[in-house]
C-alpha positions as CSV (number, residue, x, y, z in Angstrom):
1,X,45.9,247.5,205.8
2,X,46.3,249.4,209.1
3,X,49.1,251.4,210.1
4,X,52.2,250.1,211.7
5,X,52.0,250.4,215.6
6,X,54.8,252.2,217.0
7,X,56.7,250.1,219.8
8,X,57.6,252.8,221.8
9,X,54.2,254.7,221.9
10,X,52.8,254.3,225.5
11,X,48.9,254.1,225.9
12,X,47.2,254.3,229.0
13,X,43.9,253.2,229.9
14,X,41.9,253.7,233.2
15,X,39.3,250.8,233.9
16,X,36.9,250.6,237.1
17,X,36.2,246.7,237.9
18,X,35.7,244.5,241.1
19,X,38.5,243.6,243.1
20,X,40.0,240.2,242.7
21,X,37.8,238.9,240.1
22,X,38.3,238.7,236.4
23,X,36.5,241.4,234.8
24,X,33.7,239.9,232.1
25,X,36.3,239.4,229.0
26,X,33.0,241.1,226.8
27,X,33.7,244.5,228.5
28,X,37.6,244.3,228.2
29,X,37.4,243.3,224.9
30,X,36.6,246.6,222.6
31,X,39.1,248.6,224.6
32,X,42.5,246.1,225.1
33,X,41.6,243.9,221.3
34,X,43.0,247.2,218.6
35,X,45.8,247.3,221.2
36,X,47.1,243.9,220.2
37,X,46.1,242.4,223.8
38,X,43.7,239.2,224.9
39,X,41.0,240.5,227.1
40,X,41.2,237.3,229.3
41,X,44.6,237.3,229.8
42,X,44.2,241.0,230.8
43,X,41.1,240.3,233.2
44,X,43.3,237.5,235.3
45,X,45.9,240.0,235.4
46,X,44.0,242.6,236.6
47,X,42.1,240.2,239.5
48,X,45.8,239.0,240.4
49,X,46.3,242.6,241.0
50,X,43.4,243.7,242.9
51,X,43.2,240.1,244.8
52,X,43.9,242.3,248.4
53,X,41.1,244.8,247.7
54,X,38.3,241.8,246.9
55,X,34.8,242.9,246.8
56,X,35.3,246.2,246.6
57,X,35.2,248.4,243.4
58,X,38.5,249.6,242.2
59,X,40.2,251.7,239.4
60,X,42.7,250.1,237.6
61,X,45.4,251.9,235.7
62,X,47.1,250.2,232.3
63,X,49.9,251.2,231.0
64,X,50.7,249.4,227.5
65,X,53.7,249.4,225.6
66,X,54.7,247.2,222.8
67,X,51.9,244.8,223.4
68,X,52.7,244.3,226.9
69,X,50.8,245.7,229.7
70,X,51.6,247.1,233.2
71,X,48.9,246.5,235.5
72,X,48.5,249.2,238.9
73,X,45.2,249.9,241.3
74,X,44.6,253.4,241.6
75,X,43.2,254.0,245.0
76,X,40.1,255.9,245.5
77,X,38.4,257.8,248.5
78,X,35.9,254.7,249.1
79,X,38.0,251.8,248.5
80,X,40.8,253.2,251.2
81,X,38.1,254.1,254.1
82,X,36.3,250.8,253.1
83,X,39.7,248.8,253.5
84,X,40.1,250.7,256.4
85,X,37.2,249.6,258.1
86,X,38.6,245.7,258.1
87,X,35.4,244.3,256.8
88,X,35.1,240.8,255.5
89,X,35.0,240.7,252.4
90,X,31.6,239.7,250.6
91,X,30.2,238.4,247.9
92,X,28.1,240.9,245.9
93,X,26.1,238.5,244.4
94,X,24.5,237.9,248.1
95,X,24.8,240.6,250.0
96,X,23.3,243.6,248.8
97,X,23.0,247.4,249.4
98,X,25.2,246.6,252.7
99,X,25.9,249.3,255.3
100,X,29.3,250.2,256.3
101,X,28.7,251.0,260.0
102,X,32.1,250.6,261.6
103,X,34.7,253.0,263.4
104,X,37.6,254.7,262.2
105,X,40.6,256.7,264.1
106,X,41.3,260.0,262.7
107,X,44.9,259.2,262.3
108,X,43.8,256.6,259.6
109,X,41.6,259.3,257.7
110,X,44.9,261.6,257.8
111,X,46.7,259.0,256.9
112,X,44.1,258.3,253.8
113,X,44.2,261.8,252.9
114,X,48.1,262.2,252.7
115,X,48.0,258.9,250.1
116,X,45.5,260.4,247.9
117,X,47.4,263.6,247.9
118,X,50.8,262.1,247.0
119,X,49.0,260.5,244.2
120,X,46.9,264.0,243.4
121,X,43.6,262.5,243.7
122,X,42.2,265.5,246.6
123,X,41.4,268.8,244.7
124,X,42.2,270.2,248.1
125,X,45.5,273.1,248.4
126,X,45.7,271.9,252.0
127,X,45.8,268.4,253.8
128,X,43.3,270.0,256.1
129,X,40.9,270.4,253.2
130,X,41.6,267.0,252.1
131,X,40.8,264.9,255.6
132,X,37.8,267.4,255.4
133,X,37.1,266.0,252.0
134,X,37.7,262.7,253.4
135,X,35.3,262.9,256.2
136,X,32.9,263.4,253.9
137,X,33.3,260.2,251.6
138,X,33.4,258.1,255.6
139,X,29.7,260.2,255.7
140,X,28.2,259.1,252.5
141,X,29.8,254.9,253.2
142,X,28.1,255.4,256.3
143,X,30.9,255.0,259.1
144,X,31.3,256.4,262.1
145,X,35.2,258.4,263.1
146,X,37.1,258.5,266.2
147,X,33.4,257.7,267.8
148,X,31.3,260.9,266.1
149,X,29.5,261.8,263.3
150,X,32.0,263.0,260.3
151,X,29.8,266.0,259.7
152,X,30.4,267.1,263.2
153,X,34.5,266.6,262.5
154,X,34.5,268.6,259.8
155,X,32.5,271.7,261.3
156,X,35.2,271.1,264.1
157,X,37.7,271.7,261.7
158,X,36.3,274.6,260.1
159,X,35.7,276.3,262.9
160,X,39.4,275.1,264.6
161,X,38.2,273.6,267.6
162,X,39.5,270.2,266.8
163,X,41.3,269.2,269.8
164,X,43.6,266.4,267.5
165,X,45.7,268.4,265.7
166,X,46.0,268.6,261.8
167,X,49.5,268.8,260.7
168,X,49.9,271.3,258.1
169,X,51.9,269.9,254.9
């Protein structure tokens, strides 16, 4: 017979899924079942959750103690300067390989930056480094920022000839 499971032991698991839809229950399975959980029960949780964030890919953060589980969205890079861009959202089973080609303040991206710091997701000591880091992810979804190439923003920032100004945190 197994061990007794502790009630107070806290496990956490970190699961990458689509936004606002039930995961497949076949993938949730082998990682929620030992824990004492139903995998479907879970997967409507977790598209409960994420329903705001639909379409896009999203890391999910559970937190399980004493067979209950605490469902949060871990925001990532990507998902915030998609949501930023206010696109529809689509269905991935249609639309494929689509091109993010909107526009994007730099306030935003600062604003991006500063909620990935508070939750220590930038590997940057500075928010400077971390819009920098930022402008890169808005050059690899393919969006545009503050009407210019993000490349061009971020030699502007190495070089301090930004004219917005970059508060220092």
């Amino acid at each position: 017979m197994p061990p007794k499971v502790d009630p107070t032991e806290v496990k956490i698991l970190y699961l990458r899924c689509l936004g606002g839809e039930a995961g497949a229950s076949a993938t949730l399975a082998p990682k929620v079942g030992p824990l004492g959980l139903s995998a479907k029960k879970i997967g409507d949780d977790i598209a409960k959750v994420t329903k705001d964030l639909k379409g896009l890919k999203v890391t999910v953060k559970l937190t399980i103690q004493n067979r209950q589980a605490e469902i949060e969205v871990v925001p990532s890079a990507s998902t915030l300067v998609i949501k930023a861009l206010k696109e529809p959202p689509r269905d991935r089973k249609k639309q494929k390989n689509i091109k993010h080609n909107g526009n994007i303040s730099l306030d935003e991206i600062i604003e991006i930056a500063r909620t990935l710091r508070k939750i220590n997701k930038s590997q940057s000591k500075t928010l400077r480094g971390s819009v920098k880091e930022i402008l890169g992810t808005c050059f690899s979804v393919g969006c545009t920022v503050a009407g210019e190439s993000p490349k061009t923003l971020q030699e502007q920032i190495a070089n301090g000839t930004l004219e917005h100004e970059i508060p220092d945190e």
